[in-house]
Wavefront OBJ file of the C-alpha trace (Angstrom):
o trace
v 43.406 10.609 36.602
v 43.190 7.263 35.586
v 42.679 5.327 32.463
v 39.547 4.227 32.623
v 38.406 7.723 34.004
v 39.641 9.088 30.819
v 38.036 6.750 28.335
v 34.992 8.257 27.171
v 31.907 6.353 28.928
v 29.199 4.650 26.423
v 26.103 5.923 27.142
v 23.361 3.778 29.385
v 21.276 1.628 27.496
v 17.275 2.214 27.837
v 15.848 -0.345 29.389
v 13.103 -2.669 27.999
v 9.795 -3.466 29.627
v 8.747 -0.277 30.048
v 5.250 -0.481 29.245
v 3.853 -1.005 32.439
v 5.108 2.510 33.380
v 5.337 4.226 30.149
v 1.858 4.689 28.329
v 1.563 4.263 24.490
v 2.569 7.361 22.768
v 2.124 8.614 18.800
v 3.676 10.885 16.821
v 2.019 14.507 17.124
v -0.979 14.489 14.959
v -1.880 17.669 13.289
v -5.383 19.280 14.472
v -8.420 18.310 11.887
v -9.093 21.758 11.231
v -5.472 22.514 9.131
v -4.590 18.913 7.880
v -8.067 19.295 6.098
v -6.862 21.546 4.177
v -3.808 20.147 2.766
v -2.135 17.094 1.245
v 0.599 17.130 3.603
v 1.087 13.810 5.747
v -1.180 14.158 9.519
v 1.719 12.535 11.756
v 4.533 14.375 12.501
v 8.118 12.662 13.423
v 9.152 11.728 16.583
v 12.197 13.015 18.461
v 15.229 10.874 19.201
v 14.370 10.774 23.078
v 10.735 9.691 22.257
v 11.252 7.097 19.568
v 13.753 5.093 22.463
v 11.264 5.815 24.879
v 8.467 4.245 23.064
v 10.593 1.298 21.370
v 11.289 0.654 25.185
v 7.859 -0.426 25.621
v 8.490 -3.589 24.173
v 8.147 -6.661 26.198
v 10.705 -8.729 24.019
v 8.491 -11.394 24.340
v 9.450 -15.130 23.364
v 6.954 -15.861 20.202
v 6.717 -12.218 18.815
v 3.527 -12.095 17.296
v 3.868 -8.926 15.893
v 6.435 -10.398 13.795
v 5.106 -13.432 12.799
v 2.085 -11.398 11.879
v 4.136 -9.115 9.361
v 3.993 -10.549 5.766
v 7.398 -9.674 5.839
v 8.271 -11.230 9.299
v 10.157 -8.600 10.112
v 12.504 -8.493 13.054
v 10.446 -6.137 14.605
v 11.843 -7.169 18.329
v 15.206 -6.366 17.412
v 15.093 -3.366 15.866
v 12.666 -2.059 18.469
v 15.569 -2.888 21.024
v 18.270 -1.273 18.912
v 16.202 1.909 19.030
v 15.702 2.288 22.712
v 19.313 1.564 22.866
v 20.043 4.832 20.266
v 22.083 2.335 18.023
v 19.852 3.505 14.927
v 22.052 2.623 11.856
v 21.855 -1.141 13.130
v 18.145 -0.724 13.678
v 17.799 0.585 10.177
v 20.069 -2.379 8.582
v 18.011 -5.018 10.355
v 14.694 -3.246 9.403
v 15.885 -3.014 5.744
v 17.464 -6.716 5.290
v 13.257 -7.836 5.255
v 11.571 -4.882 4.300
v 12.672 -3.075 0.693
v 10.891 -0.362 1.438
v 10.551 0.553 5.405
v 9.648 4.215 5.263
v 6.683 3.478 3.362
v 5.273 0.805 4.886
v 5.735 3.089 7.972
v 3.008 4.899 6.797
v 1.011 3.024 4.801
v 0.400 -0.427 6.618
v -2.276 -1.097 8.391
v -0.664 -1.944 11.602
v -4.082 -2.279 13.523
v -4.496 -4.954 11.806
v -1.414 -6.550 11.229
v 1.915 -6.421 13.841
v 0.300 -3.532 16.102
v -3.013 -5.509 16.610
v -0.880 -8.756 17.188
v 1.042 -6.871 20.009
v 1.221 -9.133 23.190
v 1.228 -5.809 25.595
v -2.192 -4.998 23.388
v -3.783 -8.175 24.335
v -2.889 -7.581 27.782
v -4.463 -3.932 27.924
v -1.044 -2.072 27.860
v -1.831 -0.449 24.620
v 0.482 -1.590 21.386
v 3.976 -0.858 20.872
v 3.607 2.113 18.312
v 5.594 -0.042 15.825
v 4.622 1.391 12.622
v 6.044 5.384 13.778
v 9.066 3.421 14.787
v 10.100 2.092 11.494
v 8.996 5.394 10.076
v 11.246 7.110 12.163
v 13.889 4.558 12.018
v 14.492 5.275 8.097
v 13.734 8.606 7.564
v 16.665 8.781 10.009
v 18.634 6.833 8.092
v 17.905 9.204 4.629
v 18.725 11.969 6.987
v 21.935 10.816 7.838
v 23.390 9.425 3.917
v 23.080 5.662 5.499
v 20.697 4.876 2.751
v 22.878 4.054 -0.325
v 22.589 3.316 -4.331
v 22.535 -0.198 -4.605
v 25.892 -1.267 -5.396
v 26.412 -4.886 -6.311
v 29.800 -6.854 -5.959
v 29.745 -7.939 -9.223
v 27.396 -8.324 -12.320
v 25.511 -11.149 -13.939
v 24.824 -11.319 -17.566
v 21.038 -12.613 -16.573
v 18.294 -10.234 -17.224
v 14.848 -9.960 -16.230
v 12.007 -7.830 -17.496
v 9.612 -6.571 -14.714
v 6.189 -5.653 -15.955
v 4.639 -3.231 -13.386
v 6.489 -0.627 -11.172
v 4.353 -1.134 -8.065
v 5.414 -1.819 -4.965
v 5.614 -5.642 -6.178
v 7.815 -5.474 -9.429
v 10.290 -2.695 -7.375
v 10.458 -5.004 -4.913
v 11.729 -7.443 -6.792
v 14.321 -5.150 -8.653
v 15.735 -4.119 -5.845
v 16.974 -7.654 -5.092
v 17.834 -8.346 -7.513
v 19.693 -5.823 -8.750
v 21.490 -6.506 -5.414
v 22.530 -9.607 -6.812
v 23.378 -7.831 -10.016
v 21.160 -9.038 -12.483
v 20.414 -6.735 -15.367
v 16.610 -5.496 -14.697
v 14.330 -3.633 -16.484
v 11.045 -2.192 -15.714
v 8.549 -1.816 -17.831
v 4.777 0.748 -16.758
v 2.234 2.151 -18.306
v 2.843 5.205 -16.275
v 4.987 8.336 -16.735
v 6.117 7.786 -12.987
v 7.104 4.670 -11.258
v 5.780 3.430 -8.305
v 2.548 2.158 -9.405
v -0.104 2.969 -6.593
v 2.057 4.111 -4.274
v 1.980 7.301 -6.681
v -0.845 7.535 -8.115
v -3.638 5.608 -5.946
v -2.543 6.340 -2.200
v -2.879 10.815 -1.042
v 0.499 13.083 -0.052
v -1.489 12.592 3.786
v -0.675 9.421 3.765
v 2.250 8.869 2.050
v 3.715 12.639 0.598
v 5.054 11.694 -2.881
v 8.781 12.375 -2.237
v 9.123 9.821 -0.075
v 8.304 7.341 -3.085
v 10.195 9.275 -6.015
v 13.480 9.014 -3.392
v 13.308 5.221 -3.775
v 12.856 5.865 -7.406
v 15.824 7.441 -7.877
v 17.454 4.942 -5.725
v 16.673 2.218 -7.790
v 17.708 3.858 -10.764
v 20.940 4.635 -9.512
v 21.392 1.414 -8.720
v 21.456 0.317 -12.355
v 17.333 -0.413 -12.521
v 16.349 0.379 -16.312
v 12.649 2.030 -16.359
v 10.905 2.371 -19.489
v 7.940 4.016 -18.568
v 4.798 5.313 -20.550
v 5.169 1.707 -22.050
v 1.777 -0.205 -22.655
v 2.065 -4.025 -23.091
v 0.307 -4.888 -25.888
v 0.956 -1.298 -27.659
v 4.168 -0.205 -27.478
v 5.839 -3.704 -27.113
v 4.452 -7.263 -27.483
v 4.578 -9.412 -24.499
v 6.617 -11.749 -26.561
v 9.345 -9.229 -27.432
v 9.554 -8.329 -23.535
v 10.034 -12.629 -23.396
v 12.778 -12.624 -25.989
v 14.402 -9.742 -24.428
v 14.992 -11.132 -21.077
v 16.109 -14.601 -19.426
v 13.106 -14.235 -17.352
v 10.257 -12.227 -16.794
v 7.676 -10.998 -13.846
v 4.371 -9.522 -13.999
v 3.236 -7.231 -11.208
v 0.602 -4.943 -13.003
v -1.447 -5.108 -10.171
v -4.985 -4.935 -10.559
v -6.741 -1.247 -11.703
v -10.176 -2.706 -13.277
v -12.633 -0.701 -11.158
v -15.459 -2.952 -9.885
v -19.090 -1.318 -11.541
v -22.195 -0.602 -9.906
v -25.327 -1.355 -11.273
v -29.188 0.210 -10.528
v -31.194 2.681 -12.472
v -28.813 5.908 -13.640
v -26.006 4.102 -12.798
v -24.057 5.325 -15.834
v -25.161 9.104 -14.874
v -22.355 11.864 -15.470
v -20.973 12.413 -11.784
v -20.641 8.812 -11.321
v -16.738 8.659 -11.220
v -14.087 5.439 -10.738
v -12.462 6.259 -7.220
v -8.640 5.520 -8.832
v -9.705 8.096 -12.115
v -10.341 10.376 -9.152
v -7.445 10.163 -6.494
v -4.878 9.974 -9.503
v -6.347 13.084 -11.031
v -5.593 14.519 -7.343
v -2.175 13.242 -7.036
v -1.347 14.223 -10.889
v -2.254 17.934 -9.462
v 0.186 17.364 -6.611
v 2.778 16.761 -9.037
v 2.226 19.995 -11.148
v 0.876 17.991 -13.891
v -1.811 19.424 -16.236
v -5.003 17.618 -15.532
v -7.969 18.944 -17.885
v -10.461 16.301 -16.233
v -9.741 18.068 -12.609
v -9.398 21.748 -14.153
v -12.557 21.823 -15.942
v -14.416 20.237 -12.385
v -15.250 16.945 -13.353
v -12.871 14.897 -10.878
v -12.288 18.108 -8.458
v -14.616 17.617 -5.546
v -14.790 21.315 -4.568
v -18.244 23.113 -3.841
v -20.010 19.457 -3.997
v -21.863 17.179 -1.833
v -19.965 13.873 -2.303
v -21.198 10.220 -1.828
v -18.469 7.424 -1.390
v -19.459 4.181 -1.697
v -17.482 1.549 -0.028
v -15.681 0.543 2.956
v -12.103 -0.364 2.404
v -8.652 1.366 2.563
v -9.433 3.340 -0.944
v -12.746 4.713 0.144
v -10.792 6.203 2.890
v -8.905 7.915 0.288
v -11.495 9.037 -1.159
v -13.701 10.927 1.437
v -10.244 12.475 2.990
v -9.467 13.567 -0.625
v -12.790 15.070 -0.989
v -12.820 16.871 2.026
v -9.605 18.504 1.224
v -10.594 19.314 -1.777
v -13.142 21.588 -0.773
v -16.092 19.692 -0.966
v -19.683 21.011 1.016
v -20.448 17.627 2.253
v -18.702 14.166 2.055
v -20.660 11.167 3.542
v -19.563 7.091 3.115
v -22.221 4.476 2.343
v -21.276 1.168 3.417
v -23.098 -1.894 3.554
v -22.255 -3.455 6.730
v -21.043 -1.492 10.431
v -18.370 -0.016 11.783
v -17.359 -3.096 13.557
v -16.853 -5.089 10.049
v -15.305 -2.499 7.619
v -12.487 -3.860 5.906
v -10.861 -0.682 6.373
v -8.707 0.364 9.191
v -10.474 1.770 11.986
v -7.441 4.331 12.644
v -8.347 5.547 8.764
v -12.291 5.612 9.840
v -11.178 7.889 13.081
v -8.723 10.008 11.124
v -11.750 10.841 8.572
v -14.536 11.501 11.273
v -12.098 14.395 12.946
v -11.676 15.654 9.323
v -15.690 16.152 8.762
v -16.676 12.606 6.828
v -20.178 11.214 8.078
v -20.193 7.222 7.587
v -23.816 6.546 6.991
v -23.441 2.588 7.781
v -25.589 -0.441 7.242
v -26.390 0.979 3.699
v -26.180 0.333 -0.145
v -27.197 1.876 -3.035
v -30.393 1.040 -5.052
v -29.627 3.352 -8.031
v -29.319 6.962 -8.863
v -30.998 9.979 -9.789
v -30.816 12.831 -12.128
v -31.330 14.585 -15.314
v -27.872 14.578 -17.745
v -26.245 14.429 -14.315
v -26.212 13.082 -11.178
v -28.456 14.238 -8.322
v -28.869 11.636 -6.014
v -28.224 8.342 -4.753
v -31.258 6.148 -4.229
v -29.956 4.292 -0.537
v -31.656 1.532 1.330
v -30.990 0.654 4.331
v -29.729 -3.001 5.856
v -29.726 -4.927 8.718
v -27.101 -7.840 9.548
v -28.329 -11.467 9.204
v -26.696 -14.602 10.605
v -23.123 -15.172 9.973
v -22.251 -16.904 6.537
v -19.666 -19.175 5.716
v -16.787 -16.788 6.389
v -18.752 -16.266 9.492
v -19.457 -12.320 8.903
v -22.892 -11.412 9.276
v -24.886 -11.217 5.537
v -26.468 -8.351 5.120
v -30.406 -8.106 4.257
v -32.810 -5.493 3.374
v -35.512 -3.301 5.401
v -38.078 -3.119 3.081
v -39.743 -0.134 2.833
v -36.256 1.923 4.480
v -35.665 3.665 1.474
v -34.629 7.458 1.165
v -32.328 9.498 -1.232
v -29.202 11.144 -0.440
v -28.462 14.478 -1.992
v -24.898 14.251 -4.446
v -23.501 16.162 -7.045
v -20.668 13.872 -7.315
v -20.629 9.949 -6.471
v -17.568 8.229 -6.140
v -17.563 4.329 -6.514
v -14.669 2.408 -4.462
v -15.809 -0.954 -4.418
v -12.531 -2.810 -5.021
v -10.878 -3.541 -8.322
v -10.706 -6.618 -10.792
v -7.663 -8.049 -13.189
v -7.716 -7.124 -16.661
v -8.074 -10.224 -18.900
v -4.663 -10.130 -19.358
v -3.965 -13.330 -21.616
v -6.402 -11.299 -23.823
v -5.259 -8.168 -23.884
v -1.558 -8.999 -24.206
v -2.110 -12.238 -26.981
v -0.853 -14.582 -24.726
v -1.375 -18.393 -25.126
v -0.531 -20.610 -22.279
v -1.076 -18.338 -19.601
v -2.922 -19.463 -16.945
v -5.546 -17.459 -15.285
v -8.224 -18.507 -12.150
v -12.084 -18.401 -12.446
v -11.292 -14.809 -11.087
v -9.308 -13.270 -13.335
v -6.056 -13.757 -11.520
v -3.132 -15.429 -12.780
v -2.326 -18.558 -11.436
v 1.193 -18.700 -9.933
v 3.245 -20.742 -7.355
v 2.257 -19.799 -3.610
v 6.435 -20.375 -2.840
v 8.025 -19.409 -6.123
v 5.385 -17.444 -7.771
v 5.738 -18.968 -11.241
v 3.788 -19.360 -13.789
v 2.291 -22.117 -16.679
v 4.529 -20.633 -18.697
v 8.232 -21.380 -17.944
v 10.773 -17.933 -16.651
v 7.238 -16.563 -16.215
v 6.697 -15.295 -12.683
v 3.642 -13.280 -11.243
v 3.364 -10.951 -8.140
v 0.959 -8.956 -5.738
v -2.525 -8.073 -7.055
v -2.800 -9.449 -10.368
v -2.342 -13.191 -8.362
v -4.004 -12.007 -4.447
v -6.320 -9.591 -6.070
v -6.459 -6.383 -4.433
v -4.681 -6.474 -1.223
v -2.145 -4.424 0.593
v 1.579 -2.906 -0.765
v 3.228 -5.238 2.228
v 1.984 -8.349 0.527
v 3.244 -7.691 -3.042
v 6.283 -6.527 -1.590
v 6.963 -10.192 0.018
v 5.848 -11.543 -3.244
v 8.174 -9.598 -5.204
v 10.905 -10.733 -2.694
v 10.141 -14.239 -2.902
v 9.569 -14.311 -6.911
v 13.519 -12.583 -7.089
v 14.844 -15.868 -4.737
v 13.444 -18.250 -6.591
v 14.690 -16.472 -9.787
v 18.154 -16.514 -8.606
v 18.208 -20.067 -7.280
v 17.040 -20.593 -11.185
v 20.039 -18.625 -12.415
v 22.570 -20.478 -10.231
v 21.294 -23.812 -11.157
v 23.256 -26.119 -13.428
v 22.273 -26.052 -16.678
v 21.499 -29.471 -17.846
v 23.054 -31.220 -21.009
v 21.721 -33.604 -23.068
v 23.792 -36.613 -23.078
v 24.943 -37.338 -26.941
l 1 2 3 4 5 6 7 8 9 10 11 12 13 14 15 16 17 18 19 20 21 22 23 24 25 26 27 28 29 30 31 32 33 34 35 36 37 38 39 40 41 42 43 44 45 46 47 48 49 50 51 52 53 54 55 56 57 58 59 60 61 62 63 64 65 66 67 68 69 70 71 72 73 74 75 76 77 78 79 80 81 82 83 84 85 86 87 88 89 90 91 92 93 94 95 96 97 98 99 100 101 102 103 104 105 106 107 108 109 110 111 112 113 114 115 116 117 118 119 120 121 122 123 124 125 126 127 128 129 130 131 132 133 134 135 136 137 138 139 140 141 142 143 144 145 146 147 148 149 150 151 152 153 154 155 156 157 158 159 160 161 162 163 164 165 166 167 168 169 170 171 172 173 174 175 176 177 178 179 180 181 182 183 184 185 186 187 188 189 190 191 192 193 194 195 196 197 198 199 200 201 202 203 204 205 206 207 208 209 210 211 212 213 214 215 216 217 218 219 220 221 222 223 224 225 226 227 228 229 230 231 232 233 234 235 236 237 238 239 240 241 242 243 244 245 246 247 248 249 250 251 252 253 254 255 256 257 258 259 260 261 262 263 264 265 266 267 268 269 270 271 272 273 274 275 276 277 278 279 280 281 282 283 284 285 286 287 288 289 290 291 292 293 294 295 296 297 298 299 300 301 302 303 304 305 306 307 308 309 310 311 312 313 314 315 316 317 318 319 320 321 322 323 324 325 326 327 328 329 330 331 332 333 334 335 336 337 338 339 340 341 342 343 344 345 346 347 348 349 350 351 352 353 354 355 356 357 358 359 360 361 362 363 364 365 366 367 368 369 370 371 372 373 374 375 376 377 378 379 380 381 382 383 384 385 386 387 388 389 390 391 392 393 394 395 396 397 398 399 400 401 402 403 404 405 406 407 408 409 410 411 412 413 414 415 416 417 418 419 420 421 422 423 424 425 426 427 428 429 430 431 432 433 434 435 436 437 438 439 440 441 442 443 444 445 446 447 448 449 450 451 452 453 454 455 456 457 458 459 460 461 462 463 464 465 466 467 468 469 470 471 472 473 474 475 476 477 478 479 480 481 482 483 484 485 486 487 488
């Protein structure tokens, strides 16, 4: 036998371009009928031999658009490649080196609308690289195997910096740079970190130990939390200043927008973040009078939603889990121009949810508790200046929809923050927002940085996790820059 018969053989790598033979192919979901009755996530994993397959779809194309698409940018390409080629440890090194938190953006993003509905083979009627179960797969491989590690920096810095917020924003930014090894602390009004990711988003979507993994990560890592900590209570924004050589606020934005009309402040009438944290609490064991005594529990009731985005989604799939008789979703405009994703919209229809478009609420019925919602009904108008389609109303459309709980998920504002914490100097917009550097993220006031919602508004976790990257750079350029002394 020869040498080179002996050496043990690599094994062939799969071949790209496969899409033109090789149709589109998700995870297995689980049938309506049982996910409905559960919190457990709706996608199961894929095997080895059908994540390569399905990474192999990729055309590799020249200007990736699903990357440049990402907030993130992530090198999607590459990472698909190193999959099809079974070198997953790379994949999941190149997939974490842009993305703190892969796994969960896995699940979570709304790749129809971001790199999935950017995909070239999409445009071309191929059907999209299923990029989003890749990455999924990709790292919860990587937990599997031990590859993902405490963070571990080479050495430490003396800098510290206080992170207000323990979304997806502030750990974000921790995570760098506590990488670097500055001392960081994080500071939350919760009893659990993670912000919405915990408390806001259901186990279908994102099952809660995925998050309290990265946690514990972080805090292995040498990341400080001091949770159940209210700014402005328990400590003074200036203390939290005084404590640390610089500071970021990523508190997100939890102000629940209100609806107005006759009854509107009815019993029944509930926030929708009151009632998916009250679920979530329950999914944690916690006692939660407000769900045990049936105020926020949705079982036995015909619930109204009202709203269109990613959180009314929530909402209606919560509902229906929770045993509810009926669960329908006003929304003012059609199908076609929901903010939410459409894969969210499908995944609720085969669950039960009726969307009752093209309508809005006029104001609600009831006596000592809600009844009804008073709903008129709308037709689209000519585009306005974002060029969607204003809606007006058919006069005379009117009817009322039976409810014995309404749930109101019309987006969330910023708390007046400069208010509430006593801070002078800190600019806001005519919104609410705080103003803050679109590169650097800083603030009117100096080592003052802001992050994610409480400067976008509400948006999605994959934008406040490139903010909270970007607001750790240009903190550590700031650390490593010579400190200037005043000539004598």
């Amino acid at each position: 036998m020869s040498q080179n018969d002996a050496a043990p053989k690599a094994p062939p790598r799969q071949k790209m371009l496969q899409f033109v033979t090789l149709e589109r192919e998700m995870p297995e979901k689980r049938p309506p009928d049982l996910r409905a009755q559960d919190f457990g996530e709706i996608y199961g994993e894929y095997e080895a031999e059908t994540a390569a397959a399905q990474s192999g779809r990729c055309s590799q194309c020249g200007v990736p658009y699903c990357q440049t698409h990402c907030p993130l940018h992530n090198n999607i390409p590459d990472w698909l490649k190193l999959t099809a080629e079974g070198r997953l440890q790379e994949a999941y090194e190149l997939s974490q080196a842009t993305n703190t938190f892969p796994e969960i953006c896995g699940r979570i993003c709304p790749q129809d609308r971001l790199c999935e509905g950017s995909c070239v083979i999409e445009q071309s009627g191929h059907g999209t690289v299923t990029i989003g179960s890749v990455e999924k797969y990709i790292t919860d491989t990587a937990w599997e195997a031990g590859w993902v590690q405490p963070i571990a920096p080479a050495s430490e810095k003396p800098e510290s910096v206080g992170i207000i917020g323990a979304g997806p924003g502030g750990l974000a930014a921790a995570d760098m740079l506590r990488r670097a090894g500055v001392q960081v602390t994080v500071y939350d009004r919760y009893d659990r970190a993670g912000g919405l990711m915990t408390y806001g988003i259901p186990g279908f979507k994102l099952e809660k130990p995925v998050v309290m993994r990265r946690m514990e990560q972080l805090e292995q890592g040498g990341v400080e939390f001091v949770l159940n900590c209210n700014v402005g209570e328990e400590i003074s924004f200036d203390a939290i200043r005084g404590r640390h050589d610089a500071v970021i606020i990523a508190t997100g934005v939890y102000k629940a927008r209100e609806i107005g009309g006759p009854g509107a402040g009815l019993p029944g009438i509930e926030s929708a973040l009151d009632f998916l944290t009250a679920s979530n609490r329950k999914s944690f064991g916690d006692e939660v009078p407000e769900f045990d005594e049936g105020r926020l529990n949705a079982e036995g009731k015909r619930v109204v939603v009202i709203g269109g985005g990613d959180t009314a989604m929530d909402c209606v799939r919560t509902a229906i889990r929770q045993g509810a008789t009926s669960v329908k979703c006003l929304y003012r405009r059609d199908r076609e121009n929901m903010p939410g994703s459409q894969r969210e919209v499908q995944n609720a229809e085969e669950e039960g949810v009726e969307f009752v478009w093209l309508t809005a609420p006029r104001g609600f019925l009831g006596e000592g508790h809600v009844s009804g919602v008073r709903v008129g009904r709308i037709r689209l108008g000519a585009p306005d200046a974002t060029g969607r389609r204003t809606p007006e109303d058919i006069e005379g459309a009117d009817y009322t929809e039976p409810a014995d709980m309404v749930i109101k998920a019309l987006g969330f504002e910023p708390e007046e923050l400069p208010k509430l914490w006593g801070v002078d100097g800190l600019e806001v917009t005519r919104w609410g927002t705080i103003k803050a550097n679109f590169r650097t993220h800083a603030t009117s006031l100096d080592g003052v940085y802001a992050v994610g919602d409480i400067v976008r508004g509400a948006s999605l976790v994959v934008w406040a996790i490139r903010d909270g990257r970007e607001a750790a750079e240009a903190i550590l350029e700031r650390f490593a820059a010579p400190v200037q002394v005043a000539a004598e």
